[in-house]
Each structure stands twice: as C-alpha cells, then as structure tokens.
N, C-alpha and C positions, 0 to 999 in steps of 0.2 A: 614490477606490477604496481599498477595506482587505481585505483577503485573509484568513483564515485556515485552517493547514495543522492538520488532528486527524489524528493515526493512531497509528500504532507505529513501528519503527525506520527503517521504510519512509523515511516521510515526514522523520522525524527527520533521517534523513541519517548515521544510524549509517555509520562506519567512512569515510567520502565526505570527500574534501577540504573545505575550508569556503567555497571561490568556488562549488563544482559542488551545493552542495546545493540539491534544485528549491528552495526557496522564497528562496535566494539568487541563483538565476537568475533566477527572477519579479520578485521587488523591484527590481531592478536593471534589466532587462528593459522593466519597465513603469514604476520611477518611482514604486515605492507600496512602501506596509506590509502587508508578511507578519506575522504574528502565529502564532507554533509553539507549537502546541500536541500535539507529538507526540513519545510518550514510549517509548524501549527495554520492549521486552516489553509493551505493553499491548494488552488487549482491548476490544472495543465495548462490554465494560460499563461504561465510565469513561465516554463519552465523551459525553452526554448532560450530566455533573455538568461539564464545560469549555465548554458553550455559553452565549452571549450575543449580546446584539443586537449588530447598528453594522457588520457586513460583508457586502460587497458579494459575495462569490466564498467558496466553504468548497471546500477539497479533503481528502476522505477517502478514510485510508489502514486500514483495519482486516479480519482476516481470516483471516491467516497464521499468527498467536499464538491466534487463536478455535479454529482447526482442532487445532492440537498443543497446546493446552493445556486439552481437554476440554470447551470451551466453546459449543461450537458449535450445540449446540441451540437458545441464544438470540439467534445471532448475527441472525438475519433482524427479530426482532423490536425489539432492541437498534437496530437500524439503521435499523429505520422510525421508531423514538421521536426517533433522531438527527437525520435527514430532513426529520421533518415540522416539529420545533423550526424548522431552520434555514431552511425554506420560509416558515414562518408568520411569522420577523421580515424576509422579502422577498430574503433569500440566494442566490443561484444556486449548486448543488451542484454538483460533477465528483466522481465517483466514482471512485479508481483502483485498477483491478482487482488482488488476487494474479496471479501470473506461475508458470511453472515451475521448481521448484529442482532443485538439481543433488544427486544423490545415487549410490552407486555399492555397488551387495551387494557385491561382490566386495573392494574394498577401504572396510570401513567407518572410517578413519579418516582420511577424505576428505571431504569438503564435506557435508552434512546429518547424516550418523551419524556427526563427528566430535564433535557435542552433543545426540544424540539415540540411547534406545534402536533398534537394530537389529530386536530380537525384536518391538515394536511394530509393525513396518511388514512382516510375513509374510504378512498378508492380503490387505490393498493397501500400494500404496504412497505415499507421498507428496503425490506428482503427482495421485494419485486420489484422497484426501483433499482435497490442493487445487481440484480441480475440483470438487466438490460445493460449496467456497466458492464458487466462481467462478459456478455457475450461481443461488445467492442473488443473488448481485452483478447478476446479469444480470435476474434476475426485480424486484430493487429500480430498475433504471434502468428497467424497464417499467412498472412501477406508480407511479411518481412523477413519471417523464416530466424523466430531471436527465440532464445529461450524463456519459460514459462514456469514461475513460481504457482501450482494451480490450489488456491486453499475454497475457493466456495464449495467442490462437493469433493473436498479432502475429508474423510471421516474422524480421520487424527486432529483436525480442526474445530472438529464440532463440538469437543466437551468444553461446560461454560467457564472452566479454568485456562481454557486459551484467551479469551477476551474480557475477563471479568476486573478489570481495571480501575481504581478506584481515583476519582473525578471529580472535582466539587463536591467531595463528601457522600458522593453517591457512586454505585457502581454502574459505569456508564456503556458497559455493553457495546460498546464499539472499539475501543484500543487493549493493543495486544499488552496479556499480562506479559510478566516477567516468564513466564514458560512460555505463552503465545511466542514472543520475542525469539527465544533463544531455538524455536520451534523454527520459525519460519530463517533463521541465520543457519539453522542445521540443511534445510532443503539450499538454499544460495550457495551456500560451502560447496554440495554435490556438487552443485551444477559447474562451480569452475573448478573443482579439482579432479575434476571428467573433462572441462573443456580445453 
C-alpha cells in the first residue's frame, strides 16, 4: 500500500507537531508510505500537475485557499480533473472536507482577520464562503462515489481546541491543532481500514 496526501496546509500539517501530522499517523499506523504532496497556500489548480500512478489511497485536502483566494469558480472542475486522474490509475480517493474557522468582528485581530481583510467579509462571512466549498465537496463525493472525510457539521469538530493553532504569534483559527490533526488521521484510518 502507498498513500498519497495532496492539499494545502491542511494536509501539510502546517504549524502541527511532526508525530501528529495525519500522514505521520497513517504511516505509522498502517506500516506504509505516505507520499506529501501538500503544499502551504495552494489551490486545486496545482494539483492535477502532482499526480501519478502507483497509489493505493489519495487523500485530498483542497478548498480553503480556493474560497479566499478568488479561485473558486474552478474549484469543482479542478477537482474532477483531480478525481477522475486518480480513479482511472485505480486509486481509492477520501476527500477531506474544509471545516469551520474561527473568526471574530468584534476583535479582528484574532484568529482569521488577524491575516485577512475584515472589509471583505461585510457580506458574508467566512463560514458562508466556506460552506459553498463544502457543498462542492459534497456534490464531488456524489458524483464520483469516493469517500468523505465530513468535518463542517462534525460536532466532534466544533470545539475551538480542534483548530486553535497557533500562527504568527496569534491563534489563527483556521489550521488544525495537534488534536484537530490526530482527529481528522483517526476518521481516514476508518475509512481504509473498512476499505
């Protein structure tokens, strides 16, 4: 078995201790090769030009960086191109969902607006940007029939000790703690050692 992890900082393991990152708990775990291919800041348009054959398992992490960094328009189709690559060399895909990040009007120089415009998110917020990812995500696991890492309306997800990550000196309320981490490597573990 060979694994590989594509996403963004998600999956990277940005800011996470180096035992707690999922694809260091999966390796270990299972006894195989992780192969990271998951890079700070990137969008599902890279992620097509990082595949190749020879793995058993793909866990994608992309979404969060699509939404906030204008990309989003091609996010659905970006990710069927990703998809269908990885199905056609016989890959078993897990998809894992954006989650809800931590944001606060009142004091913006707190967890998401302490690296993001404020004035941007007057219309909606955050949260509701990320749920229109989320319901891509949801409509991709429908259409291709792969399995679903689901943390937006995970209740186990919701307390601030899953993403309370600490960031430029500030808790940045979008990346997974060291339990967030080891949280979301325990639901991916199920799923392939049920698949």
């Amino acid at each position: 078995m060979k694994i590989l992890a594509l996403g963004d900082s998600l999956i990277n393991g940005y800011g996470v201790d180096e035992p707690n990152k999922i694809r260091n708990i999966i390796a270990i775990s299972l006894e195989v090769e992780v192969v990271n291919k998951g890079i700070n800041g990137a969008t599902s348009d890279i992620g097509l030009d990082l595949l190749e054959a020879g793995y058993t398992w793909a866990l994608i992490s992309y979404g969060t960086n699509d939404v906030f960094q204008g990309k989003f328009d091609n996010y659905f189709d970006n990710m069927s191109a990703i998809i269908e690559k990885l199905l056609s060399h016989g890959t078993k895909v897990i998809l894992i969902s954006v989650h809800p990040i931590m944001y606060d009007y009142e004091c913006p120089d707190l967890y998401f607006f302490s690296r993001h415009d404020i004035d941007a998110y007057q219309d909606k917020t955050p949260n509701e940007y990320l749920e229109s990812v989320y319901m891509v995500q949801k409509k991709l696991v429908k259409t291709y029939d792969i399995e679903f890492v689901d943390l937006f309306y995970d209740e186990n997800f919701k307390c601030e000790s899953m993403i309370l990550n600490i960031n430029h000196n500030t808790n940045d309320g979008v990346h997974y703690s060291n339990m967030g981490s080891k949280y979301v490597a325990s639901k991916v573990l199920d799923i392939i050692k049920n698949g």
